[in-house]
N, CA, C and O atoms as a GROMACS GRO file, in nm:
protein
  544
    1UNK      N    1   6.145  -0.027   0.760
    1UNK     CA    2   6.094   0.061   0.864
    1UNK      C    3   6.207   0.097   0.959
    1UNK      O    4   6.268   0.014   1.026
    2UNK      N    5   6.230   0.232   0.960
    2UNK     CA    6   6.295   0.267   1.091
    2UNK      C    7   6.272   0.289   1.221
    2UNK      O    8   6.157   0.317   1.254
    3UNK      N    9   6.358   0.283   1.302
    3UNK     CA   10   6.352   0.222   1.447
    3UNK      C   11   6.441   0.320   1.524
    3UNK      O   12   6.536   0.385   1.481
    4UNK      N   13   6.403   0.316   1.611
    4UNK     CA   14   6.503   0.451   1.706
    4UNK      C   15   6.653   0.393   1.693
    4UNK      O   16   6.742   0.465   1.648
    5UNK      N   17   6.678   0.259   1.736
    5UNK     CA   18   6.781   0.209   1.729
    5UNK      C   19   6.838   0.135   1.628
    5UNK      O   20   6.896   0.029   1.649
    6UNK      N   21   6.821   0.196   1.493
    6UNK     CA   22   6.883   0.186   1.360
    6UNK      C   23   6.983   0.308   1.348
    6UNK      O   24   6.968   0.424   1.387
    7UNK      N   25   7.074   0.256   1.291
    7UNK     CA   26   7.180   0.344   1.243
    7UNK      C   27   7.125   0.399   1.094
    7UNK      O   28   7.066   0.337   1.006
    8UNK      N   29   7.169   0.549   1.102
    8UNK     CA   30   7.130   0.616   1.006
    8UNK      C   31   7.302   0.615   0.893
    8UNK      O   32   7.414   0.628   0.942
    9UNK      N   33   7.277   0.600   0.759
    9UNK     CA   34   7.364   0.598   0.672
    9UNK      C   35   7.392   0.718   0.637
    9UNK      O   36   7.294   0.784   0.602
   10UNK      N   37   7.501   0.775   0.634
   10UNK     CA   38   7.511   0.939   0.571
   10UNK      C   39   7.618   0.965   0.640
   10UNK      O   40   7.652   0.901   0.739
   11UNK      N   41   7.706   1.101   0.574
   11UNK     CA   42   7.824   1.169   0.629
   11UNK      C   43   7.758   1.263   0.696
   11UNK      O   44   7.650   1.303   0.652
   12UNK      N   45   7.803   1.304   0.792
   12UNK     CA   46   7.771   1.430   0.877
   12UNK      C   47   7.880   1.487   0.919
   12UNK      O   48   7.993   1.440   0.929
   13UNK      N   49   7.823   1.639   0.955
   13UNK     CA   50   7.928   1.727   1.044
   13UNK      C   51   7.851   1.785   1.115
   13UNK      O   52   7.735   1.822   1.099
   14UNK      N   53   7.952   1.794   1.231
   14UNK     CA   54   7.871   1.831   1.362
   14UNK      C   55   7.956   1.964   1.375
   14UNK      O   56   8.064   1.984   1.320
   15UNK      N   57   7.902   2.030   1.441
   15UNK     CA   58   8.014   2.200   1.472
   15UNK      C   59   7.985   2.199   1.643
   15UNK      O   60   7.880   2.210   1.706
   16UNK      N   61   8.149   2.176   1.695
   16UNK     CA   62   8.125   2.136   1.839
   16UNK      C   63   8.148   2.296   1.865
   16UNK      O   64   8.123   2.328   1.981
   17UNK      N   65   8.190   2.400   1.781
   17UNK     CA   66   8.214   2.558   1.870
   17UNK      C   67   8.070   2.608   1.840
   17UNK      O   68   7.967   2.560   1.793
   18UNK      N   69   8.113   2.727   1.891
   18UNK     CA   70   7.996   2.838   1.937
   18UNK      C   71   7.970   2.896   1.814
   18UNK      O   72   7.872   2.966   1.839
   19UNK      N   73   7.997   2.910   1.695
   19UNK     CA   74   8.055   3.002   1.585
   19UNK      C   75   7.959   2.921   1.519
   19UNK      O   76   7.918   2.816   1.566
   20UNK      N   77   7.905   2.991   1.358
   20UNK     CA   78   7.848   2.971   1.253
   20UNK      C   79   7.990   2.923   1.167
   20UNK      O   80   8.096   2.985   1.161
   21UNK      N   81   7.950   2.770   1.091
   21UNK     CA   82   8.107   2.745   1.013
   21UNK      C   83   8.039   2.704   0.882
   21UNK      O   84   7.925   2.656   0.882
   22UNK      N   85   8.120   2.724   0.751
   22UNK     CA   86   8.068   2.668   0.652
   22UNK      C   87   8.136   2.608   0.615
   22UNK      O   88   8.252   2.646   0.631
   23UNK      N   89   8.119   2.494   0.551
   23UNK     CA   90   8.150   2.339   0.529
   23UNK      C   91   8.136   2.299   0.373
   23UNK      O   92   8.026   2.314   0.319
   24UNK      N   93   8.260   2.241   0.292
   24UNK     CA   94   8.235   2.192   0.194
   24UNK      C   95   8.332   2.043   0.188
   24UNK      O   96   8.435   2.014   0.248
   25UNK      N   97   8.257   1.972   0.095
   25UNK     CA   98   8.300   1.848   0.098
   25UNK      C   99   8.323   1.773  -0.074
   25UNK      O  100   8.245   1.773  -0.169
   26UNK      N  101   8.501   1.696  -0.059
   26UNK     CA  102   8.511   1.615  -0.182
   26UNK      C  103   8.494   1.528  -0.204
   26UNK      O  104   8.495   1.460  -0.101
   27UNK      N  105   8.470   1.458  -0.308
   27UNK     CA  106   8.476   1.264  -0.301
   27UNK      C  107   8.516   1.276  -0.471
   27UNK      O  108   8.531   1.371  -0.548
   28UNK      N  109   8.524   1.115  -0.485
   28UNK     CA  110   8.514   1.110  -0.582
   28UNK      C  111   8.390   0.982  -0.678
   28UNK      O  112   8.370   0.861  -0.663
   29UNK      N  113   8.340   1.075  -0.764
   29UNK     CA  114   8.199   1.035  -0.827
   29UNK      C  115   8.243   0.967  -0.982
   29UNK      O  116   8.353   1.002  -1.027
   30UNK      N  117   8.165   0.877  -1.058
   30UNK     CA  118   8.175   0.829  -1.140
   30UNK      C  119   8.224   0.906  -1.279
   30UNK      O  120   8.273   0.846  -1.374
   31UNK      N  121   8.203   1.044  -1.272
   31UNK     CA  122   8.212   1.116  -1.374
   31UNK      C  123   8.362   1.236  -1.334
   31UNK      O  124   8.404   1.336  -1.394
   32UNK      N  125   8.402   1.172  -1.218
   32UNK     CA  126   8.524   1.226  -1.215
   32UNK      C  127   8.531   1.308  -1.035
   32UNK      O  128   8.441   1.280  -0.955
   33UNK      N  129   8.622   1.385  -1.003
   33UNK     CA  130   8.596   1.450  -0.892
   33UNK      C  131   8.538   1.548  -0.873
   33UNK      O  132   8.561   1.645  -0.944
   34UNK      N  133   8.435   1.555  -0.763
   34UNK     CA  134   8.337   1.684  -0.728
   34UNK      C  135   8.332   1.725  -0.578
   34UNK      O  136   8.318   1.647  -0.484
   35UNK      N  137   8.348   1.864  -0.570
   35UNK     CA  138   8.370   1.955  -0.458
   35UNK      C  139   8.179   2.020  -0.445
   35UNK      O  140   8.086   2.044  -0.522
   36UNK      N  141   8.205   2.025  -0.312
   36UNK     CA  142   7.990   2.093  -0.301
   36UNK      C  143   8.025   2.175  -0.194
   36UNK      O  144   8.133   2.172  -0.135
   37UNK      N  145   7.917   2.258  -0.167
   37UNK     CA  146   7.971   2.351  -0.065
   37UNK      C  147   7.852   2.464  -0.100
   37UNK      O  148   7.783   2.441  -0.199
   38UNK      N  149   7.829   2.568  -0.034
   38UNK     CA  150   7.844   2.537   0.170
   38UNK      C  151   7.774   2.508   0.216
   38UNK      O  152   7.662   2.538   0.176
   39UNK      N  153   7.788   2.445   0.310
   39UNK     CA  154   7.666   2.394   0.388
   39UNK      C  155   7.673   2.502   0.521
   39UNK      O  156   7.785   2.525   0.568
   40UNK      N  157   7.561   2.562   0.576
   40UNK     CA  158   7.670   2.644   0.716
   40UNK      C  159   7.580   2.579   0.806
   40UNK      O  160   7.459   2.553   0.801
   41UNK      N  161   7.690   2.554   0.906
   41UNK     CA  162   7.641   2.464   1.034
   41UNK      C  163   7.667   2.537   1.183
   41UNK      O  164   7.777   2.545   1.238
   42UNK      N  165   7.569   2.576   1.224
   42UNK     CA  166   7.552   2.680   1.340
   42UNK      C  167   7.595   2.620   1.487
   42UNK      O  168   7.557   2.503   1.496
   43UNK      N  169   7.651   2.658   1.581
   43UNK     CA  170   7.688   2.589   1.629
   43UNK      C  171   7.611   2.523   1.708
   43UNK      O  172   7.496   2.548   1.743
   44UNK      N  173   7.715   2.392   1.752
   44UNK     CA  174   7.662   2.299   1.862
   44UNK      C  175   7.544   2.223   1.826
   44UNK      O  176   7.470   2.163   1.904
   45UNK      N  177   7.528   2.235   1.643
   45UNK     CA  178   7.464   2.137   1.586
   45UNK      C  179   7.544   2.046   1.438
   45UNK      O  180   7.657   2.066   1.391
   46UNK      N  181   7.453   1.959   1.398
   46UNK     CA  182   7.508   1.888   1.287
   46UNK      C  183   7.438   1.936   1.189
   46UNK      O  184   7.359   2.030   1.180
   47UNK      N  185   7.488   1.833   1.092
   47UNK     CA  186   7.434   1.863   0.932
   47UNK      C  187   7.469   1.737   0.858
   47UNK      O  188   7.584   1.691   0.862
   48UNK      N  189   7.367   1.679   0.790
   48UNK     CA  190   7.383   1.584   0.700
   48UNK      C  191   7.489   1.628   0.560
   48UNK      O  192   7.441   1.735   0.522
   49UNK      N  193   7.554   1.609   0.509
   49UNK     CA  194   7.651   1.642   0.389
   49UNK      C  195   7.578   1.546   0.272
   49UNK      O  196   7.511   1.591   0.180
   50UNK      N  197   7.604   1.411   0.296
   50UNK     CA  198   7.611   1.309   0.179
   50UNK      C  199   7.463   1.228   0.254
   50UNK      O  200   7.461   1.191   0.372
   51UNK      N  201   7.371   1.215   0.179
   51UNK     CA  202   7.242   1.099   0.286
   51UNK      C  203   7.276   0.985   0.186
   51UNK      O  204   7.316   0.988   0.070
   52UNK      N  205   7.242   0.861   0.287
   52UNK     CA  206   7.214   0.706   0.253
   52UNK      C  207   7.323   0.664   0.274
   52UNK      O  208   7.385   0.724   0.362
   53UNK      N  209   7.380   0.569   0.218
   53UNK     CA  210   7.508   0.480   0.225
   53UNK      C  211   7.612   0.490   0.155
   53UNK      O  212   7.618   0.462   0.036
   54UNK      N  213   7.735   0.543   0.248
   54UNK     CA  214   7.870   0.624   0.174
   54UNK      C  215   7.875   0.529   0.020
   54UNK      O  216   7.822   0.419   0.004
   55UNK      N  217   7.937   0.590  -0.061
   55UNK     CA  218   7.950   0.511  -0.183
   55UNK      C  219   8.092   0.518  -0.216
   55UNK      O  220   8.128   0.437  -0.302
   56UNK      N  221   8.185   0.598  -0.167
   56UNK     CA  222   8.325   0.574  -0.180
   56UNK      C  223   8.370   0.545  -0.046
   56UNK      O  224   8.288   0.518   0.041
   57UNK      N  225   8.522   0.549  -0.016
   57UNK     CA  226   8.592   0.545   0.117
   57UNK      C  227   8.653   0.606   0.102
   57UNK      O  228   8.740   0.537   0.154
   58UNK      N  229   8.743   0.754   0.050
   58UNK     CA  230   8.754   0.898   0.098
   58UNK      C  231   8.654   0.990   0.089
   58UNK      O  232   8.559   0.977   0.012
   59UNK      N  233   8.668   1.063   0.148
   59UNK     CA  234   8.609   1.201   0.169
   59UNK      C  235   8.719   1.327   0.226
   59UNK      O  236   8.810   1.342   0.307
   60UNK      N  237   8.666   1.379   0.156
   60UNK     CA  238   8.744   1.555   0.189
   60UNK      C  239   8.696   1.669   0.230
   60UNK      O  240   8.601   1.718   0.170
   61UNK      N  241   8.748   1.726   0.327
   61UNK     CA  242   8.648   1.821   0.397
   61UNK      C  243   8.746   1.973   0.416
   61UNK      O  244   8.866   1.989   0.434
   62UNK      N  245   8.626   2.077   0.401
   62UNK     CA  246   8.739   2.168   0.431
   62UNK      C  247   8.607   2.267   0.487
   62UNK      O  248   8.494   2.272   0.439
   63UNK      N  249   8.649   2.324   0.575
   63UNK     CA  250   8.569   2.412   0.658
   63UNK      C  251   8.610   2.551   0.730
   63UNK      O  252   8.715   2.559   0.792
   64UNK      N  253   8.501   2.684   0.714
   64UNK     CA  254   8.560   2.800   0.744
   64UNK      C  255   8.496   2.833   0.883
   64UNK      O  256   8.377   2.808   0.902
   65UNK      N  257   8.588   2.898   0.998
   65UNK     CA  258   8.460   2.984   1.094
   65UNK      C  259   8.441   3.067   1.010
   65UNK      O  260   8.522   3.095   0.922
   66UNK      N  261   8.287   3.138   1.031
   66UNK     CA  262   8.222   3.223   0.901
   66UNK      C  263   8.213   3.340   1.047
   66UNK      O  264   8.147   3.442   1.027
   67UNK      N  265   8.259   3.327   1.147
   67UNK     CA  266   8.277   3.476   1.255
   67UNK      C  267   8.394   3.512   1.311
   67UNK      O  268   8.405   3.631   1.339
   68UNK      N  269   8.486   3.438   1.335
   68UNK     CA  270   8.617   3.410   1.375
   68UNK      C  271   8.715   3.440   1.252
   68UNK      O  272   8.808   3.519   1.241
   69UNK      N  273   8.662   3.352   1.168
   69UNK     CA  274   8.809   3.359   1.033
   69UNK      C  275   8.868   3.248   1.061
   69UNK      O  276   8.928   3.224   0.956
   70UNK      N  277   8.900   3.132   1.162
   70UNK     CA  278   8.947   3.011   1.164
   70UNK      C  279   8.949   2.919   1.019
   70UNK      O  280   8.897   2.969   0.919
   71UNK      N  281   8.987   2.836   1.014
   71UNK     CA  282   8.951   2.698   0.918
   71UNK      C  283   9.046   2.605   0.959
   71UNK      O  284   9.160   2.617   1.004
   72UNK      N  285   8.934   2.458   0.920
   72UNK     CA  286   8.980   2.310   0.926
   72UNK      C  287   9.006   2.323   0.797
   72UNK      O  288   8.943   2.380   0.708
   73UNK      N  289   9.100   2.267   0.797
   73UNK     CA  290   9.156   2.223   0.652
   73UNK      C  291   9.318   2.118   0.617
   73UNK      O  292   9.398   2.101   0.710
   74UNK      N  293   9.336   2.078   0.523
   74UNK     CA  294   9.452   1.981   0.495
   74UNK      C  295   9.507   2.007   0.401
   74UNK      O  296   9.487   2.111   0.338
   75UNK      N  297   9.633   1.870   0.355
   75UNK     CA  298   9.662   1.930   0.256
   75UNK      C  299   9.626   1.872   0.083
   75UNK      O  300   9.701   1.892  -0.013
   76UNK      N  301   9.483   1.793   0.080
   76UNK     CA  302   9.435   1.829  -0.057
   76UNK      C  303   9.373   1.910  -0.152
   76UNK      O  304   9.252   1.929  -0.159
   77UNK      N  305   9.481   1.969  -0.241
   77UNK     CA  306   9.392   2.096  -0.297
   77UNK      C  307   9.287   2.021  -0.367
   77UNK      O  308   9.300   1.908  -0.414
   78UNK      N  309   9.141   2.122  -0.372
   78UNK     CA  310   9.076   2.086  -0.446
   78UNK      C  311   8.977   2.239  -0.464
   78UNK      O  312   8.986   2.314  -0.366
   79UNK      N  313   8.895   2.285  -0.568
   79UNK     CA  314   8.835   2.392  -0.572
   79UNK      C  315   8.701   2.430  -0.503
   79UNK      O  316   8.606   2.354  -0.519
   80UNK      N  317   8.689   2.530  -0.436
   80UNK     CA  318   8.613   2.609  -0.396
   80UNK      C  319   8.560   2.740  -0.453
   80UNK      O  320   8.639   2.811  -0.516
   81UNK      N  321   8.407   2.787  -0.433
   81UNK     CA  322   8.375   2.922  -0.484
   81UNK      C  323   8.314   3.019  -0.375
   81UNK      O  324   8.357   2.991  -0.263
   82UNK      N  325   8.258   3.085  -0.375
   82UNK     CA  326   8.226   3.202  -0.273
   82UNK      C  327   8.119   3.168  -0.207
   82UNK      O  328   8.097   3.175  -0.086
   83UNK      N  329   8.031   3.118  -0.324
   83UNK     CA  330   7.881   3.107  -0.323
   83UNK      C  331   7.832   2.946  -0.318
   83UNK      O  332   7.920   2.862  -0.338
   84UNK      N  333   7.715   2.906  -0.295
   84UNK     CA  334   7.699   2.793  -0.302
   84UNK      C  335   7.777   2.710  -0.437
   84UNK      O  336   7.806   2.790  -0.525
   85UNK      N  337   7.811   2.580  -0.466
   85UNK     CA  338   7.875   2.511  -0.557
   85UNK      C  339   7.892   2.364  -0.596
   85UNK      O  340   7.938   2.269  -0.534
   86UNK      N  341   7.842   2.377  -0.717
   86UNK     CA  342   7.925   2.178  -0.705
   86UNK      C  343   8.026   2.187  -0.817
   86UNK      O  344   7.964   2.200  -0.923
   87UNK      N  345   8.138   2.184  -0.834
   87UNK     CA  346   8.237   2.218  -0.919
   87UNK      C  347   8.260   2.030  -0.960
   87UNK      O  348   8.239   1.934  -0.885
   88UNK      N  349   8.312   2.028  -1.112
   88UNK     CA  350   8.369   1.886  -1.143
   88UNK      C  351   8.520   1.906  -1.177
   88UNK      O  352   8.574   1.968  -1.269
   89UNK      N  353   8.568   1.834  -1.074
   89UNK     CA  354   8.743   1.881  -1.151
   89UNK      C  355   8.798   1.960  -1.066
   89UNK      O  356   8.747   2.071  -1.053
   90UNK      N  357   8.919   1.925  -0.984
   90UNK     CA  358   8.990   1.968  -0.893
   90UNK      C  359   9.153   2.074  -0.933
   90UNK      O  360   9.234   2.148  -0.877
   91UNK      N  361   9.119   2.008  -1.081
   91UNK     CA  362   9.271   2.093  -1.154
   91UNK      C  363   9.243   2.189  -1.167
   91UNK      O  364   9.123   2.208  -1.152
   92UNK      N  365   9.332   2.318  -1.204
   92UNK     CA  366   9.333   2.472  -1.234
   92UNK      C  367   9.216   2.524  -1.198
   92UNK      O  368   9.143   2.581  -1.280
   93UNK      N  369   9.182   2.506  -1.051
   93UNK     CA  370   9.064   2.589  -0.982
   93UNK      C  371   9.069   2.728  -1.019
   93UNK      O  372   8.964   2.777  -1.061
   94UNK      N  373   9.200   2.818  -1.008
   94UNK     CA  374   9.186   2.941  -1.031
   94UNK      C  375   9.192   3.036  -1.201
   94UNK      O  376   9.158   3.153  -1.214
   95UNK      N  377   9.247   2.944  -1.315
   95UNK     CA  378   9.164   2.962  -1.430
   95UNK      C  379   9.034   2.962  -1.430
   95UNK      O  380   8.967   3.050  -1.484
   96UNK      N  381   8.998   2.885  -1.383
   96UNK     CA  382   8.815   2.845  -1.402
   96UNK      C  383   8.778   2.933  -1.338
   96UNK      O  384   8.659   2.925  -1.367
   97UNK      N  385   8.786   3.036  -1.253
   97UNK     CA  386   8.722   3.099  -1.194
   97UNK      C  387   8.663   3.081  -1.019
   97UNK      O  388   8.574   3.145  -0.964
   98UNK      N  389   8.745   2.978  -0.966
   98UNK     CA  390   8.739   2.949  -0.876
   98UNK      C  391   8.856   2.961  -0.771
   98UNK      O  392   8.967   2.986  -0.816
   99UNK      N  393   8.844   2.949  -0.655
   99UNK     CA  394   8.964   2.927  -0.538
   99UNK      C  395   8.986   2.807  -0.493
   99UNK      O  396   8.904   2.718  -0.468
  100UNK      N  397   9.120   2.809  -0.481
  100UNK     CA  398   9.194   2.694  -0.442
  100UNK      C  399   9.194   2.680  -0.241
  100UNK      O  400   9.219   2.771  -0.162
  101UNK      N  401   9.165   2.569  -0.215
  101UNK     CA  402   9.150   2.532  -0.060
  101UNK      C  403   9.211   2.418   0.032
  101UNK      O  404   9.106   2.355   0.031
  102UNK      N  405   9.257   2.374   0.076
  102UNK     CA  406   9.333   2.225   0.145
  102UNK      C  407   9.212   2.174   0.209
  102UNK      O  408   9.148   2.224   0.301
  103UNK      N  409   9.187   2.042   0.128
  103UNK     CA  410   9.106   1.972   0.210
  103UNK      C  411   9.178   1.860   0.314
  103UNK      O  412   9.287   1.817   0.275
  104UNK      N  413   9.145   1.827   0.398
  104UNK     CA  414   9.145   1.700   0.507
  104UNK      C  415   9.100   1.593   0.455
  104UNK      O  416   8.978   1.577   0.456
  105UNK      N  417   9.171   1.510   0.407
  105UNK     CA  418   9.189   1.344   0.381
  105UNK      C  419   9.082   1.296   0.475
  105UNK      O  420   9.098   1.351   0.584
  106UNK      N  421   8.945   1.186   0.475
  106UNK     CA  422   8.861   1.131   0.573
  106UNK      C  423   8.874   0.999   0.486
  106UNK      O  424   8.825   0.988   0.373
  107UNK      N  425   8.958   0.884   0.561
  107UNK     CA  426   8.958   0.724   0.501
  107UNK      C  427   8.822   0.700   0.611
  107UNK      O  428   8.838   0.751   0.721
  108UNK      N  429   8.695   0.628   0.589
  108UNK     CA  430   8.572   0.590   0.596
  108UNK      C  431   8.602   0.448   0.643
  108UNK      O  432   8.540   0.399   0.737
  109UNK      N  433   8.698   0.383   0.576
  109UNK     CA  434   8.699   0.244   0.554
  109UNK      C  435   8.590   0.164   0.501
  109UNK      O  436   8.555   0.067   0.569
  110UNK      N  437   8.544   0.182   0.418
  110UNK     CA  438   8.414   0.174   0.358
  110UNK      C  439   8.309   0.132   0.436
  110UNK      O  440   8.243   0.029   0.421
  111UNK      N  441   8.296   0.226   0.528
  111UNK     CA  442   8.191   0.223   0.642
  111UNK      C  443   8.096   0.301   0.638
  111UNK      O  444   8.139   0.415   0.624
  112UNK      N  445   7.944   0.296   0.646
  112UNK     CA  446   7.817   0.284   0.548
  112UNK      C  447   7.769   0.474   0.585
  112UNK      O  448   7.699   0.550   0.518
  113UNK      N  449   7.843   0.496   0.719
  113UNK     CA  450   7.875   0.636   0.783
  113UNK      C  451   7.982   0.668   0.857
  113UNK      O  452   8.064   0.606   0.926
  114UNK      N  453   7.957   0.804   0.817
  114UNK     CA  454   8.105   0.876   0.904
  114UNK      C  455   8.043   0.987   0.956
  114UNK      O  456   7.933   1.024   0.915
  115UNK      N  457   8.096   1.038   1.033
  115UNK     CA  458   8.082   1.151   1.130
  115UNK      C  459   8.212   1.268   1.167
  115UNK      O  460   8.317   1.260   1.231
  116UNK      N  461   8.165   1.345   1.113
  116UNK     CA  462   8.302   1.451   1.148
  116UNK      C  463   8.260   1.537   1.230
  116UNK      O  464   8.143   1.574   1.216
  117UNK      N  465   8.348   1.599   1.347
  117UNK     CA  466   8.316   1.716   1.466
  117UNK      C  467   8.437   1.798   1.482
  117UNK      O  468   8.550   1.758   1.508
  118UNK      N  469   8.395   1.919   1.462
  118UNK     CA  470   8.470   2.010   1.394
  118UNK      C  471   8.472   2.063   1.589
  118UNK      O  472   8.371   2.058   1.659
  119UNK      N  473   8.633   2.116   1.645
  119UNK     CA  474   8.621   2.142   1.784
  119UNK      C  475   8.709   2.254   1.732
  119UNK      O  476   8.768   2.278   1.626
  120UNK      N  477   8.690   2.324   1.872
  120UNK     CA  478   8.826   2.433   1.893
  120UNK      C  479   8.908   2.369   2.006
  120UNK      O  480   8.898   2.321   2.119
  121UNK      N  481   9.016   2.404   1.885
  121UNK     CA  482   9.147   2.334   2.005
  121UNK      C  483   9.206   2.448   2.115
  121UNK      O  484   9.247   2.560   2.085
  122UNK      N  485   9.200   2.410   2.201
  122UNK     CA  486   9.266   2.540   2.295
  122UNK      C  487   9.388   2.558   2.296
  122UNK      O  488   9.447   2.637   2.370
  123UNK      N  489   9.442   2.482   2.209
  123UNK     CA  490   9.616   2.533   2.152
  123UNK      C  491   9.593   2.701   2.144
  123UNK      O  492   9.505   2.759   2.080
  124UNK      N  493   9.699   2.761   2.227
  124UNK     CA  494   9.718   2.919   2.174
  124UNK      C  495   9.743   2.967   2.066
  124UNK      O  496   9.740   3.090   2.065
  125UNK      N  497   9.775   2.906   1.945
  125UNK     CA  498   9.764   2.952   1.848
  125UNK      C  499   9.632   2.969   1.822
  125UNK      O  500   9.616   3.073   1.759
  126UNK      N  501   9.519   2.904   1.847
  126UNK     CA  502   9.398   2.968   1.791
  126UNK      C  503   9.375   2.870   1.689
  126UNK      O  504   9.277   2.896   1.619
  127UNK      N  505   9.455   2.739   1.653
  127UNK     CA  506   9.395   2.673   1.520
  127UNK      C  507   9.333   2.560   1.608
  127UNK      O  508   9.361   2.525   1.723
  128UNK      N  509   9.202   2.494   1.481
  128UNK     CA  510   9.116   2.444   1.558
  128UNK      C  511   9.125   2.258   1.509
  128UNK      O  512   9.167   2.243   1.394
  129UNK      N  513   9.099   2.157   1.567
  129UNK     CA  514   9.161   2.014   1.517
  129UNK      C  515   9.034   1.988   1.491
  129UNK      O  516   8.940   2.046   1.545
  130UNK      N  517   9.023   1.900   1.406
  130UNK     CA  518   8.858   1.829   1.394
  130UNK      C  519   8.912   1.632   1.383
  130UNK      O  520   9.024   1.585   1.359
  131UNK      N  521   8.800   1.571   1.409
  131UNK     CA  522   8.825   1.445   1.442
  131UNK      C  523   8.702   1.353   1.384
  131UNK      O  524   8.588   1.380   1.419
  132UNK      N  525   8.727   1.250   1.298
  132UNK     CA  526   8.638   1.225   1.238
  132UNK      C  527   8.608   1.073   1.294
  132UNK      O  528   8.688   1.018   1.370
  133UNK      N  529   8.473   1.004   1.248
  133UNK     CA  530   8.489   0.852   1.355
  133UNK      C  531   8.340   0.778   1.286
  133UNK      O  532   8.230   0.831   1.295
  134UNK      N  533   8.367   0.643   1.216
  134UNK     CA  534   8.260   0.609   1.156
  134UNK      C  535   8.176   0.509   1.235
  134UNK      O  536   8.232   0.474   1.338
  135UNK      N  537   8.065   0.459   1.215
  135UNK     CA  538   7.933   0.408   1.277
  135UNK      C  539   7.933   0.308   1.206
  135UNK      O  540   7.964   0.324   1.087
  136UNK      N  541   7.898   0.169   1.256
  136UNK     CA  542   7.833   0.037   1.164
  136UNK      C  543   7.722   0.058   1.116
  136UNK      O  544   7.666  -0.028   1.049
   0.00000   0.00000   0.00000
C-alpha cells in the first residue's frame, strides 16, 4: 500500500522552462541497446520516462525545445526518429533510416530513482544545462 510519504520508483523528467520539450531516453536492456522517444513535456511539469525500479545504472537522455530549437544533449551517439520510437541498436542510425543525436551520460548509481530537470541556463549563448539527482 502506498502512502503519501513513500518514494515513488521511476526515472522522470521535469521541464523547469516555459517551452514544450521532447524527450527521449537510452539504457541498456537484455536484448541489447534501446532508444524510446518522445515523450513531450510541457512546461513547468514532469513526466514519468521508465515506471517502477531502475533496472540498470546508466541512462541517456537527449532532449529538444520543440518552440525555441534549443537541446540538452551529450556526447553519446545513439539513434533517434522524427516520430514516436523504440529503436534496438545504436550503430549506423542513419543507414537504418534513422538520425543520429548526443545523448547525456545519467550514472543512477543503482538508485531505485532518478530525476532529471531540464533548466534554461542564462548563459548568453542561449544553451540550456540540465541536472540530474537520484531519490532513496
Amino acid at each position: 500500500m502506498m502512502t503519501s510519504g513513500s518514494a515513488r520508483a521511476d526515472f522522470r523528467v521535469c521541464n523547469a522552462t516555459q517551452g514544450l520539450v521532447g524527450v527521449s531516453i537510452g539504457y541498456r536492456a537484455a536484448g541489447g541497446w534501446i532508444t524510446e522517444g518522445w515523450w513531450h513535456v510541457e512546461g513547468s511539469t514532469c513526466k514519468t520516462l521508465i515506471e517502477g525500479p531502475l533496472s540498470s545504472r546508466y541512462y541517456y537522455l537527449y532532449a529538444e525545445d520543440a518552440e525555441r530549437g534549443g537541446r540538452w544533449d551529450g556526447p553519446i551517439n545513439m539513434c533517434v526518429a522524427d516520430k514516436e520510437f523504440k529503436i534496438v541498436g545504436v550503430r549506423d542510425c542513419i543507414p537504418r533510416g534513422f538520425q543520429r543525436a548526443g545523448f547525456q551520460e545519467y550514472d543512477t548509481g543503482e538508485q531505485a530513482s532518478w530525476m532529471v530537470q531540464l533548466t534554461d541556463d542564462p548563459a548568453p549563448d542561449g544553451t540550456a544545462a540540465v541536472t540530474g539527482a537520484g531519490t532513496q
